[in-house]
C-alpha positions, -999 to 999 in steps of 0.1 A, spaced: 53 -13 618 25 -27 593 16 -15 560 -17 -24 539 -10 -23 500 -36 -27 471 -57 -47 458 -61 -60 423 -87 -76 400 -115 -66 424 -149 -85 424 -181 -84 407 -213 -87 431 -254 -93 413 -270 -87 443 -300 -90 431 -322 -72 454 -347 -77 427 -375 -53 433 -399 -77 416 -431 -58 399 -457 -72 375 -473 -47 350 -501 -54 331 -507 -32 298 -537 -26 278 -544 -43 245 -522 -22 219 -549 -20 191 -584 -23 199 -606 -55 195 -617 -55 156 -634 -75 135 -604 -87 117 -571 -97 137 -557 -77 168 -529 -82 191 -529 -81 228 -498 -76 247 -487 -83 283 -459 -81 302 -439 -83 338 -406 -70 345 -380 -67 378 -352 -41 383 -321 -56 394 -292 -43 410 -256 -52 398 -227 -42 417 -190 -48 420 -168 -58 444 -135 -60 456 -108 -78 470 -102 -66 505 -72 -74 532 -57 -59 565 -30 -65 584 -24 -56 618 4 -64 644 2 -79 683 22 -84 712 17 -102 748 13 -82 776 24 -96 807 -6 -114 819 1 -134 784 -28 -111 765 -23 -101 726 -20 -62 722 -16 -38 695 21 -35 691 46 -4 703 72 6 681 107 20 694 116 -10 719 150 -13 736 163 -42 726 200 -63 732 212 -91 708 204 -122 706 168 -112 721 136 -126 715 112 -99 703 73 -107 701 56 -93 673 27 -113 656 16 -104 625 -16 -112 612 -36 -110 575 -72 -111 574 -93 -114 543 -124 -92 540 -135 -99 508 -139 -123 481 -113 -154 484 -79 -146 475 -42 -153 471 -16 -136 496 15 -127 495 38 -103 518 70 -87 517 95 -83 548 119 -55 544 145 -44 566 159 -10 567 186 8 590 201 43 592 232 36 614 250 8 591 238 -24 611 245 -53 587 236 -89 591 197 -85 592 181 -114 572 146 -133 567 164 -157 596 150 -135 621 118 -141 615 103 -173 638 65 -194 637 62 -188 605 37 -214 589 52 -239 566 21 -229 538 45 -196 533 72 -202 505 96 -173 498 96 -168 459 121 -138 444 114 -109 470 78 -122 486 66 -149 509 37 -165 490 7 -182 512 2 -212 488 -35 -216 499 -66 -197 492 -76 -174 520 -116 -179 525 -139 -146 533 -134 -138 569 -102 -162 569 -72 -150 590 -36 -165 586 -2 -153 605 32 -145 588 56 -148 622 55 -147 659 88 -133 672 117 -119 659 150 -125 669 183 -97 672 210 -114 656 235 -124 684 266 -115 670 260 -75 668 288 -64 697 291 -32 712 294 -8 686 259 -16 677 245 0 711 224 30 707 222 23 667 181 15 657 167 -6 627 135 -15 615 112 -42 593 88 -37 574 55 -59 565 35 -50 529 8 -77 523 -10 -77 492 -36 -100 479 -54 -109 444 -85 -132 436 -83 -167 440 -107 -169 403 -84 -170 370 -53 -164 392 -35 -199 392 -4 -195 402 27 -212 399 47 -217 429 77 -233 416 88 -196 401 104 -166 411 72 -148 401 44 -167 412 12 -144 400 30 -136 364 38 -101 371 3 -89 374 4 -57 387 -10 -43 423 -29 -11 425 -38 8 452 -71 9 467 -92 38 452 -128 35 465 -147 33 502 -140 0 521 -162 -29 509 -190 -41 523 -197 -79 516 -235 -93 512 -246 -126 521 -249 -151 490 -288 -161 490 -302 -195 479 -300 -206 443 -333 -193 425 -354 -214 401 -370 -188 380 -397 -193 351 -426 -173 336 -456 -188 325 -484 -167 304 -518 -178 316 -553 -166 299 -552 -133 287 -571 -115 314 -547 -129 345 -515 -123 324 -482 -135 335 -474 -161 363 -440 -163 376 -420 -187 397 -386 -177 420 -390 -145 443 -358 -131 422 -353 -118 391 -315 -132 378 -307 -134 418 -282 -158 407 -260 -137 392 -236 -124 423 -200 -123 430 -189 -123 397 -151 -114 394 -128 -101 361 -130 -131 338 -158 -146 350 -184 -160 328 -217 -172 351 -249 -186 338 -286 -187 347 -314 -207 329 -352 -190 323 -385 -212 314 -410 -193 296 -444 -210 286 -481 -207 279 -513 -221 296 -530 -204 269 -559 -217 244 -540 -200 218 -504 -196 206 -481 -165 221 -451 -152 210 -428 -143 242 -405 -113 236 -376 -100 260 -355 -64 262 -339 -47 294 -343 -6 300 -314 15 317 -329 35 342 -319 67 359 -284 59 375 -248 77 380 -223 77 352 -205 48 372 -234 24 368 -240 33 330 -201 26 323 -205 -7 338 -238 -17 315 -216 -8 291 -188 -32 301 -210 -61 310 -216 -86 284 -249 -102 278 -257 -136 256 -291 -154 255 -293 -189 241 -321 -215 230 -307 -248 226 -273 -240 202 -293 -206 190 -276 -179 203 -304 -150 205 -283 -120 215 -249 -114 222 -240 -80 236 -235 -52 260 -263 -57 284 -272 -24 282 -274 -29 243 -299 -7 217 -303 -41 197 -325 -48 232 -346 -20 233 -375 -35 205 -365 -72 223 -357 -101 211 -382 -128 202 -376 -155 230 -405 -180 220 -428 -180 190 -462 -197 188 -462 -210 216 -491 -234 223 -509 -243 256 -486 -261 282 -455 -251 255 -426 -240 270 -393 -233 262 -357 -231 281 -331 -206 277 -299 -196 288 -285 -165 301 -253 -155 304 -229 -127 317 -196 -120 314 -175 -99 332 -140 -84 312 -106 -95 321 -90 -59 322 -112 -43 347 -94 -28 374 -96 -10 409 -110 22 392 -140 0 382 -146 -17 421 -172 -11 441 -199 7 415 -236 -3 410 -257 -4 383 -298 -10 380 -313 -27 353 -345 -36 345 -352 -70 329 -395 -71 308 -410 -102 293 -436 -95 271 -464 -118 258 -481 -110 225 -511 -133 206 -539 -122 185 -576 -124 192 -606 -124 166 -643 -116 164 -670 -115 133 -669 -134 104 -685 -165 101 -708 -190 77 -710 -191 41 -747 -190 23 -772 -215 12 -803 -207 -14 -790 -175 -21 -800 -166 13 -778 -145 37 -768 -166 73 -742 -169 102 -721 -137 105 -730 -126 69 -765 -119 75 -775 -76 62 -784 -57 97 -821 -38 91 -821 -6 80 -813 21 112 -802 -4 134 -760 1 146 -735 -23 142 -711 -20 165 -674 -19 146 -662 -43 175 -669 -63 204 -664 -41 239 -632 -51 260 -656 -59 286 -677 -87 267 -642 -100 254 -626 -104 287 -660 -119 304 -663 -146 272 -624 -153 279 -630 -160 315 -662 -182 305 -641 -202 280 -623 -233 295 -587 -238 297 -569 -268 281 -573 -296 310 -600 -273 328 -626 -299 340 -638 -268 371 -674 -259 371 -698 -282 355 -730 -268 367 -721 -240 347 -722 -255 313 -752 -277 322 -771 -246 328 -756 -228 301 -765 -258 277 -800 -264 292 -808 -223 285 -795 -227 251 -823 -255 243 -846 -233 262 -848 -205 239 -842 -225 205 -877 -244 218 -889 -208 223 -884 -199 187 -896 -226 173 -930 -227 151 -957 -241 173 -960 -279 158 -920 -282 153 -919 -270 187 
């Protein structure tokens, strides 16, 4: 008969089924004469889930056509037989070590029952204290065999007729990442213990592509552009231990400088997925500057962090983001998710009024004294401010030309027009 035991240090999975979304917001403090401050953004909500470490084990015999079948307990057997009984460990989950335990039990005082039984067992088993340890890494979907038959020792006589016995088969398995274990002891894995399995089986997703990701501000009326499909897609599989590592570019195609902020938000989840926000550990880096170090779902995030400051057109600036995922996590913590959102914000200032000085005692440029009844307006409309943006050229911008001919052949027009007739 088979048994299936627990797992240990299960898996982290960012499966970043990023639900990508770009949000635009309105200028947080209207366009004045004197300095204001604009503000865009773009964000993703990622989903962060854990995963496991996931085994069976299931028994076979051959029919008589030669076929494998499940195997029947309760045979009749004589010594000295032959018994056919294949045992088989498949991994479902994450890579992972193996080991299994043979145990053999009897009620009617049957003695000489010993591993010797066992036949076809690979030579990549090594029995260590009371386990036989596979000294390879089973792979995802891997499937390796612990015997093929099992023999009745020859020497039981005739007062062993009518007198049953049984063996036993636990596997149990932990991951392949931090485990390193060391085969020439009688305790190969260190005495780390084995739970049970506590959750719903586990369900393994595919690992996607490696992501490039980067986002670049453009002018202010066309916001944020972004590169990669996937918000922090790279993050997956992560396991207890594990530190992983993903690198952002943020820059600016705009005229001006821009100051590019970062926070994450918690949004409505179970108490599972808050816990492990909690547990997750978050640094950002810029060069040797470490910008943040803590819980990813951290308050120090909620006003952000200043990513990039003054950044000039084609400035850009690349940072490092890391995650780790704590040692002591155990089965109680596998197979949870969590949802995250990640926002870059953009932030530069715009100006309007002002202007020259005064010559003669005269007034001139922006200083000149409106006439008497006639409104000034306290500042330019968002309108007139976006339309002038998109008129402006970018750095490098060498598009339209016909435009600014026209524009500069108009501008003669009308000073000719208001000229005195002989200056004219």
């Amino acid at each position: 008969m088979g048994k299936r035991e627990g797992r240990w240090p299960f898996s982290l999975v960012v499966s970043a089924m990023a639900a990508v979304s770009a949000a635009v917001w309105c200028p947080i403090h209207p366009l004045s004469a004197a300095a204001a401050v604009r503000s865009y953004s773009v964000e993703a909500e990622n989903r962060i889930g854990t995963g496991d470490v996931n085994i069976t084990l299931e028994e076979f015999q051959l029919d008589e056509q030669g076929r494998e079948i499940p195997y029947v307990d309760g045979k009749q057997v004589v010594p000295g037989q032959k018994v056919d009984k294949r045992v088989r460990i498949r991994n479902e989950a994450e890579p992972a070590w193996i080991r299994a335990r043979v145990e053999y039990s009897t009620e009617d005082g049957l003695e000489g029952m010993s591993d010797e039984m066992l036949d076809g067992m690979d030579p990549v088993w090594k029995k260590c204290g009371a386990y036989f340890y596979y000294r390879k890494p089973v792979e995802t979907g891997e499937e390796i065999s612990l015997f093929q038959t099992l023999t009745v020792p020859a020497d039981w006589d005739e007062s062993a007729g009518g007198k049953g016995f049984s063996v036993t088969v636990t596997a149990q398995a932990v991951q392949t990442i931090h485990v390193f274990p060391d085969f020439e002891t009688e305790d190969p894995w260190f005495g780390i213990p084995v739970e049970e399995c506590v959750h719903s089986p586990y369900v393994l997703d595919e690992e996607g592509e490696r992501q490039e990701f980067s986002v670049i501000f453009e002018n202010g009326s066309e916001g944020f552009v972004k590169t990669g499909e996937d918000f922090f897609d790279n993050f997956s599989r992560l396991m207890p231990g594990d530190t992983v590592q993903d690198e952002v570019t943020v820059g600016s195609r705009y005229r001006g400088t821009v100051d590019i902020w970062f926070r994450t938000e918690t949004l409505e989840q179970s108490e599972d997925g808050k816990r492990l926000l909690e547990q997750l550990r978050l640094t950002v880096w810029k060069g040797e500057d470490l910008l943040y170090d803590g819980p990813l779902e951290g308050k120090e995030l909620e006003p952000g962090i200043l990513l990039a400051e003054g950044l000039s057109a084609n400035e850009q600036e690349e940072l490092v983001y890391r995650i780790h995922m704590p040692e002591e996590l155990t089965n109680s913590s596998a197979v949870k998710q969590a949802k995250v959102k990640w926002i870059f914000r953009a932030e530069y200032g715009t100006s309007s009024g002002g202007g020259g000085g005064s010559s003669g005692g005269k007034p001139s440029g922006g200083n000149q004294v409106p006439k008497p009844g006639k409104e000034v307006p306290e500042s330019v409309p968002e309108v007139i401010q976006e339309w002038v943006e998109a008129l402006l050229p970018k750095m490098g911008d060498s598009s339209r030309p016909e435009l600014w001919l026209s524009l500069l052949a108009g501008g003669f027009l009308l000073l000719a027009a208001a000229m005195p007739g002989k200056k004219r």
